[in-house]
C-alpha positions as CSV (number, residue, x, y, z in Angstrom):
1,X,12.5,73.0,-13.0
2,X,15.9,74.3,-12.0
3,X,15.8,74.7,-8.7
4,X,20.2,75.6,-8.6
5,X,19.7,79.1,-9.1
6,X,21.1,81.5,-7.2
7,X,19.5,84.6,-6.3
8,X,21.2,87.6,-4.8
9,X,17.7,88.5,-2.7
10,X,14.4,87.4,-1.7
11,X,12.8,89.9,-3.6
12,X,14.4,89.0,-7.2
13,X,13.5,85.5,-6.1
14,X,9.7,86.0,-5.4
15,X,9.6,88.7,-8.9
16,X,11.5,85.7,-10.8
17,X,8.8,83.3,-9.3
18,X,5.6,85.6,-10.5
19,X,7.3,86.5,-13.8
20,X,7.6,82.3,-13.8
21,X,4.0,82.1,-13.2
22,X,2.6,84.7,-15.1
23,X,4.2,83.3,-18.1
24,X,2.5,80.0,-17.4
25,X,-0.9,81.5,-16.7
26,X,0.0,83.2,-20.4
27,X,0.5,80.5,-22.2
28,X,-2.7,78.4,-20.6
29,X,-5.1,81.5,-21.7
30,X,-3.3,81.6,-25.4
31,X,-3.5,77.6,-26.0
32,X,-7.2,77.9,-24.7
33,X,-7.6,81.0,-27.3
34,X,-6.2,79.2,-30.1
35,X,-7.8,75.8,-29.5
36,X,-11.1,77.2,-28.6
37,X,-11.0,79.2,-32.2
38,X,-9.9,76.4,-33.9
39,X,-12.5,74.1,-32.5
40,X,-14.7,76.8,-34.0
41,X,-13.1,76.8,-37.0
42,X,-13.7,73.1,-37.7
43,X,-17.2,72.8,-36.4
44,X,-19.6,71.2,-38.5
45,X,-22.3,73.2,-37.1
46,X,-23.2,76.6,-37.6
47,X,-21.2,79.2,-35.8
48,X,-25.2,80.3,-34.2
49,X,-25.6,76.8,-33.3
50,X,-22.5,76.3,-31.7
51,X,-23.2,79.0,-29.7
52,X,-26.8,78.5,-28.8
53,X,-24.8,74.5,-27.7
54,X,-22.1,76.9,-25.5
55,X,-24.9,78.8,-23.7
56,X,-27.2,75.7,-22.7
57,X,-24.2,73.9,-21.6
58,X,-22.6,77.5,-19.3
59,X,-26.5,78.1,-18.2
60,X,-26.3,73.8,-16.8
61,X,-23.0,74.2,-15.5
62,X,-23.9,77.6,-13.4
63,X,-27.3,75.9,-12.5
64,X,-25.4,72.6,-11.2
65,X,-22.9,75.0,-9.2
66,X,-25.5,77.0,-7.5
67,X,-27.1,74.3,-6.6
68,X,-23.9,72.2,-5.2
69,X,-23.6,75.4,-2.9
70,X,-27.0,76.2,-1.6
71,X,-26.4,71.8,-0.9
72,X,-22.8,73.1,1.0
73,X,-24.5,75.8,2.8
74,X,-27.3,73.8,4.5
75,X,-24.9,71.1,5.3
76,X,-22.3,73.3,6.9
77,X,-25.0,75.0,9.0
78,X,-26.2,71.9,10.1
79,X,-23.1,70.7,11.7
């Protein structure tokens, strides 16, 4: 990145940085949209099944982080 810019303020430097980053975020959420549709698109399953596969996995995911905390917890109160 450019880092020779001058800015006139501290103010148009920190809106220039969150315009910088909101663009970024941006474009993260659109290539996720369009490769998440287009993974959809070529699936050789049935848009139901693909689904039904997307729920199990978010449901084992949720299940794995619940139970990495309630592991955190106990070991934080313990020391």
């Amino acid at each position: 990145m450019n880092t020779d810019r001058v800015y006139y303020s501290r103010d148009a430097e920190v809106r220039a940085n969150r315009e910088r980053t909101a663009l970024v975020i941006l474009a993260t959420v659109v290539g996720l949209g369009i490769g998440a549709l287009m993974a959809l698109l070529m699936a050789e399953r049935p848009g139901r099944d693909v689904r039904h596969q997307i729920g199990e996995n978010v449901e084992k995911v949720v299940s794995d982080v619940q139970k990495e905390a309630q592991r955190l917890q106990q070991e934080i109160t313990r020391n």
